[in-house]
C-alpha atoms as a printed R data frame, in Angstrom:
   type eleno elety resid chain resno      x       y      z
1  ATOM     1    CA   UNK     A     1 -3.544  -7.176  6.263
2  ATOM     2    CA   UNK     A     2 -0.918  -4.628  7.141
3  ATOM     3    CA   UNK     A     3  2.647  -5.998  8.688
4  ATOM     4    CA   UNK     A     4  3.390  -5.273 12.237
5  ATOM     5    CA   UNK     A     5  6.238  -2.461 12.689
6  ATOM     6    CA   UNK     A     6  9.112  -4.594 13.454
7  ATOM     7    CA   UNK     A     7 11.073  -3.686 16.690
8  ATOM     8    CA   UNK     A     8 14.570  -2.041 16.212
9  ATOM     9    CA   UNK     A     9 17.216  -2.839 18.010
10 ATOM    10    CA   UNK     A    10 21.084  -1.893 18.765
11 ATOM    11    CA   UNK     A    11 23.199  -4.810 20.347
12 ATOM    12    CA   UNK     A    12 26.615  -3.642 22.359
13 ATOM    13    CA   UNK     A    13 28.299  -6.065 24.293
14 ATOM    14    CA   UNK     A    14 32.346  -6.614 24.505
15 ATOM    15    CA   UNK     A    15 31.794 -10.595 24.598
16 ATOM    16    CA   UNK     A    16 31.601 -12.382 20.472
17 ATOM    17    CA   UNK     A    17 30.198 -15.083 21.492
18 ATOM    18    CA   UNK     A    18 27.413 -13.563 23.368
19 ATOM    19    CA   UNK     A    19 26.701 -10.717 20.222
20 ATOM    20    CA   UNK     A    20 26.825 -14.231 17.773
21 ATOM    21    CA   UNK     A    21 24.475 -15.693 19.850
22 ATOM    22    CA   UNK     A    22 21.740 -13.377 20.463
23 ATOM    23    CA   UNK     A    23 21.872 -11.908 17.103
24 ATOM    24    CA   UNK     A    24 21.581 -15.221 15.249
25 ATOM    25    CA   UNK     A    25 18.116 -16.115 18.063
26 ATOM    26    CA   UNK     A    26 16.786 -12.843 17.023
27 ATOM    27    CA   UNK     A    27 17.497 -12.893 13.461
28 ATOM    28    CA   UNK     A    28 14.951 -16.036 13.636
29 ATOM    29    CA   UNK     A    29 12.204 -13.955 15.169
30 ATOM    30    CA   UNK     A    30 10.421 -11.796 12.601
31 ATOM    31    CA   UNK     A    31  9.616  -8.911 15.066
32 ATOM    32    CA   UNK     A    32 12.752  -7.373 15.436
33 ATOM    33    CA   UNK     A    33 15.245  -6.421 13.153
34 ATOM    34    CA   UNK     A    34 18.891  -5.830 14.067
35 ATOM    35    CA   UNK     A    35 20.014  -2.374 13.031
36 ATOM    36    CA   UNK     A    36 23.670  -2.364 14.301
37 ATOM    37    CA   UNK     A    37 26.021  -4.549 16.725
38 ATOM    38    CA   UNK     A    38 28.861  -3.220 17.883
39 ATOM    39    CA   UNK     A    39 31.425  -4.512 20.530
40 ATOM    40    CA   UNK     A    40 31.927  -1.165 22.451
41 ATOM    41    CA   UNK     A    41 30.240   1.798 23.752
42 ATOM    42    CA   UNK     A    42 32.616   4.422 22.601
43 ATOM    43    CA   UNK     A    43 32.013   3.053 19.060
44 ATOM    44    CA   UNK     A    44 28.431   3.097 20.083
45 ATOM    45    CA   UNK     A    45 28.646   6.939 21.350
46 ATOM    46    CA   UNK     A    46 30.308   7.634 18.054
47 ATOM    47    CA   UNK     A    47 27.927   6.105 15.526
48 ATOM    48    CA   UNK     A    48 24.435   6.500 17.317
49 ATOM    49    CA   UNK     A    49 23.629   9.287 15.034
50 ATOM    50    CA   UNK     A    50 23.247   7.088 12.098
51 ATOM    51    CA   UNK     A    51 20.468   4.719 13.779
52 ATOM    52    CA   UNK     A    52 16.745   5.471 15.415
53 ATOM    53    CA   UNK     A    53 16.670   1.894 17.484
54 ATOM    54    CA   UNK     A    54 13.388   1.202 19.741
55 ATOM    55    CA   UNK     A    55 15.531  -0.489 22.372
56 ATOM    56    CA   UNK     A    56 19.123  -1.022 23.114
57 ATOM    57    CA   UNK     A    57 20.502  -3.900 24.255
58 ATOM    58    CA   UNK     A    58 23.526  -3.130 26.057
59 ATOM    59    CA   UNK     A    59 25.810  -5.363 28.456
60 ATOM    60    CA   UNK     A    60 26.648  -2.990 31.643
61 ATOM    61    CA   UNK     A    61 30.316  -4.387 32.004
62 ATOM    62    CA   UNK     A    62 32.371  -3.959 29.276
63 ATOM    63    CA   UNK     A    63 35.825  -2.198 28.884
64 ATOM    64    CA   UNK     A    64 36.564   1.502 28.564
65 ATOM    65    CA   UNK     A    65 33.244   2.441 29.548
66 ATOM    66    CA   UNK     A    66 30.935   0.754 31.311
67 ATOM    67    CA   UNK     A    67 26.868   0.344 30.168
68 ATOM    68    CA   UNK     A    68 25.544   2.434 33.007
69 ATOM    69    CA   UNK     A    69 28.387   5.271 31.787
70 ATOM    70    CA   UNK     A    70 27.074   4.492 28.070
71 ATOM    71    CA   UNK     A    71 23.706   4.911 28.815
72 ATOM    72    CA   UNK     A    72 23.781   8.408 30.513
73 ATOM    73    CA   UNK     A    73 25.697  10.121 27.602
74 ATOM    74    CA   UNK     A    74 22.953   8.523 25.512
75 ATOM    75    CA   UNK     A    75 20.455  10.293 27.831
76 ATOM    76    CA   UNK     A    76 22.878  13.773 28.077
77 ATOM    77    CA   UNK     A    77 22.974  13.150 23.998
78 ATOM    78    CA   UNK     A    78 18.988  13.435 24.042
79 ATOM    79    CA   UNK     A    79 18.704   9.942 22.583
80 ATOM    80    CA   UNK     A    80 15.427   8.357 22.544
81 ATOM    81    CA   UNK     A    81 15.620   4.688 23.376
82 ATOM    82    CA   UNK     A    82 14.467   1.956 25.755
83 ATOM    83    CA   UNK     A    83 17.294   0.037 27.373
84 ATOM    84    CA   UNK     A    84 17.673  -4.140 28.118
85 ATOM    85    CA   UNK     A    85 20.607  -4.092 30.396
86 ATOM    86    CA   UNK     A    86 22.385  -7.398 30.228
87 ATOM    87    CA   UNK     A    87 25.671  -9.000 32.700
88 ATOM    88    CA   UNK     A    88 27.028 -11.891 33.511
89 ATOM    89    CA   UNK     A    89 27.122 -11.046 37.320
């Protein structure tokens, strides 16, 4: 019986305990697998290249730039992804 494909993701939110959180519920759950968590979009913008993630999860307000701002450049960049947005408002 061949394995299901796992589902990819990208985690970006400013907040530690939120990225601690979520990563260590999803690490628990054997269809996804956590490519890369990073606590900023411009770090995000800069090291996209190196990942092919299914979905990004992506808090909207965070410093510097905000997710909506993130996610357009991804979209300008020709990125391919789906997109959880996640706030606290």
């Amino acid at each position: 019986m061949s394995e299901a494909k796992k589902i990819t993701l990208i985690i970006v939110d400013d907040y530690a305990n939120f990225l601690e959180g979520i990563s260590a519920f999803l690490l628990r759950l054997e269809q996804y697998e956590i490519l890369a968590i990073f606590s900023s979009g411009p770090v995000l913008l800069e090291e996209i290249w190196n990942y092919d993630p299914d979905v990004i999860l992506l808090d909207i307000k965070m410093p510097w730039l905000n997710g909506l701002e993130i996610a357009k450049r991804l979209n300008s960049f020709g990125v391919k992804f789906r997109l959880i947005a996640v706030t606290m408002h």
